[in-house]
C-alpha positions in Angstrom: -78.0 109.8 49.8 -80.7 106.9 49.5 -81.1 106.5 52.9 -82.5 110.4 53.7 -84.6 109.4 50.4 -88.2 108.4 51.9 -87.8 110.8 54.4 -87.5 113.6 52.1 -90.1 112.4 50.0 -92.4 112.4 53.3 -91.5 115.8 54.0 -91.9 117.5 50.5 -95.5 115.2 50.7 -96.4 117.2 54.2 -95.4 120.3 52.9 -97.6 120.0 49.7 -100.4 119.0 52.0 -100.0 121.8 53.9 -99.9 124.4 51.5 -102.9 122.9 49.4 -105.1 122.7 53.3 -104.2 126.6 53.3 -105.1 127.3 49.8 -108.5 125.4 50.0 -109.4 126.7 53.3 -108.9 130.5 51.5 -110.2 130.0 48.7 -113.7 128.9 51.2 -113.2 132.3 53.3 -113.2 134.6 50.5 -116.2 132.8 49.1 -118.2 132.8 51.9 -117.1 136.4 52.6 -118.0 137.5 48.9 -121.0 139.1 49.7 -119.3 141.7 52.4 -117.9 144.3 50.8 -115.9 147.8 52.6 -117.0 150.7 51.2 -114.4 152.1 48.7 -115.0 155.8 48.0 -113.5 158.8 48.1 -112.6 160.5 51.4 -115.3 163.1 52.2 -114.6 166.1 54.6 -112.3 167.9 56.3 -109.0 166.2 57.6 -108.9 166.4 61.2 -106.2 163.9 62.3 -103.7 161.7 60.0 -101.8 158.3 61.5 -99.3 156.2 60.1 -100.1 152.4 61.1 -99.9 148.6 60.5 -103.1 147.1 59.4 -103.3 143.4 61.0 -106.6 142.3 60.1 -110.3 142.5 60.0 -112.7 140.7 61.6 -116.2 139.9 62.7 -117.1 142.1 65.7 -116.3 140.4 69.0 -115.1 137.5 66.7 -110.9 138.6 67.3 -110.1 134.9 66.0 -112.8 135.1 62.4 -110.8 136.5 59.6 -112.8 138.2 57.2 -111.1 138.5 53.1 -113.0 142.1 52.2 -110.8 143.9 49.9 -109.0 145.1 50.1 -108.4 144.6 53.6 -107.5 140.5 53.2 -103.8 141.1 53.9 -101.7 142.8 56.5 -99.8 146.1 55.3 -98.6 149.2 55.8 -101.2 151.9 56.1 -102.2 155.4 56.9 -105.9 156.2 59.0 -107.0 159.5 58.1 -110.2 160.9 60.5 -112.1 164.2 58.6 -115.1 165.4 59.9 -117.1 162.9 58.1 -116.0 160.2 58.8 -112.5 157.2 59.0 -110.5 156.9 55.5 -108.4 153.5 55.9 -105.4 153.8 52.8 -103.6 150.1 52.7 -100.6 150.7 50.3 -101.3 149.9 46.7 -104.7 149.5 47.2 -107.8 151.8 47.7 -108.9 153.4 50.4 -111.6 152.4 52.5 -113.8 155.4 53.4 -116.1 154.9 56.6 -118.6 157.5 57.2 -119.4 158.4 60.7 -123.1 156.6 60.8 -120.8 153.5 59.5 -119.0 153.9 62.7 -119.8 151.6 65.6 -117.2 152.4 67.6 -113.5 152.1 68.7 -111.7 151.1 71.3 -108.0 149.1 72.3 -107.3 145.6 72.0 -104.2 143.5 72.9 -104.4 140.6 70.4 -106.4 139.2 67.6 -106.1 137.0 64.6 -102.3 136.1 64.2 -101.1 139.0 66.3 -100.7 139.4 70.2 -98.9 142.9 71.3 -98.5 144.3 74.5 -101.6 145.4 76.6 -104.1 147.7 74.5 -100.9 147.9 72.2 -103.7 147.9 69.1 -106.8 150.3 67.8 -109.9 148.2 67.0 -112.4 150.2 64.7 -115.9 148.9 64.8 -118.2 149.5 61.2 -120.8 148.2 59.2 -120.1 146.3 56.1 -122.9 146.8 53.2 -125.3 143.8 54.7 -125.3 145.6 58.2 -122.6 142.8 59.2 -120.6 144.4 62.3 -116.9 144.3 61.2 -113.5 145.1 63.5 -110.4 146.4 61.7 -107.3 146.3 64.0 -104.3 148.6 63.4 -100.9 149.2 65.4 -99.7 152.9 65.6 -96.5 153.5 64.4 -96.1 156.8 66.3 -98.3 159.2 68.1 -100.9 157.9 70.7 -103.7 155.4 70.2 -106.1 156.8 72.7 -105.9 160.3 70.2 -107.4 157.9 67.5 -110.4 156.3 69.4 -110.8 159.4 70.9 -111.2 161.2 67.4 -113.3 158.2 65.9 -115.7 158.2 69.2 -116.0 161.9 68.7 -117.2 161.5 64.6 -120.2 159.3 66.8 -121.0 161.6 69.3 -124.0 163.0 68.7 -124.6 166.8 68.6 -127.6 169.5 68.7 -127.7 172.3 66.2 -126.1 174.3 69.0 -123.0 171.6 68.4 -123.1 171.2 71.7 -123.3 167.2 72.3 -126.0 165.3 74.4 
């Protein structure tokens, strides 16, 4: 029992190290991400489209590897993305929804990895927004049914712009 002592010892040493590392290097992301903040409001207009996903993570736009801690979109979970006519409500379970209006929009598109998660080609749904400082932020989801291109296609349509005919230019 001695013998497998100092290696033990060395072990339990690593894995305090290595837990503290990931606590520190947190505790410095959510700091420096402090002043970013998602809009939480309620969901304003008519519901057009409602999909059940996985939210993996947000990011800064074009940055897929740059985690950024906004709440309450820090952690992964289970979520629903509902598109009204005014805009993308983003509903993490057991936290408050996100509400992006249209002009907050800067797009969609698909995406085959990012931070912590690869899936299979265009497998995920990048949405594009502007944070509060005018930061450009990418949320990625996975579908969990139905068809991704329905869900760019409906958030690309809330950015089309229209004529007061409603026909778009």
């Amino acid at each position: 029992m001695s013998a497998y002592l100092p290696g033990l010892l060395v072990a339990v040493g690593l894995a305090v190290l290595a837990l503290g590392g990931m606590a520190w290097g947190w505790r410095r992301r959510t700091r420096r991400d402090a002043a970013l903040t998602a809009p939480m409001r309620p969901s304003e207009g008519r519901e057009t489209a409602v999909f059940d996903v996985l939210y993996v993570a947000t990011t800064r736009h074009d940055h897929p590897l740059e985690r950024l801690a906004l709440r309450p979109l820090a952690f992964r979970a289970r979520a629903s993305v509902t598109v009204t006519d005014a805009g993308v409500a983003l509903a993490l379970a057991g936290e408050p929804a996100v509400f992006l209006r249209a002009a907050e929009l800067a797009g969609a598109g698909r995406a085959t990895w990012t931070i912590d998660r690869a899936v299979e080609k265009d497998g995920l749904v990048v949405i594009a927004w502007h944070a509060s400082d005018g930061t450009i932020c990418d949320s990625y989801v996975r579908l969990q049914g139905g068809d991704p291109d329905a869900l760019v296609a409906a958030i690309e349509d809330l950015r089309a712009p229209s004529t007061p005919t409603g026909a778009t230019r």
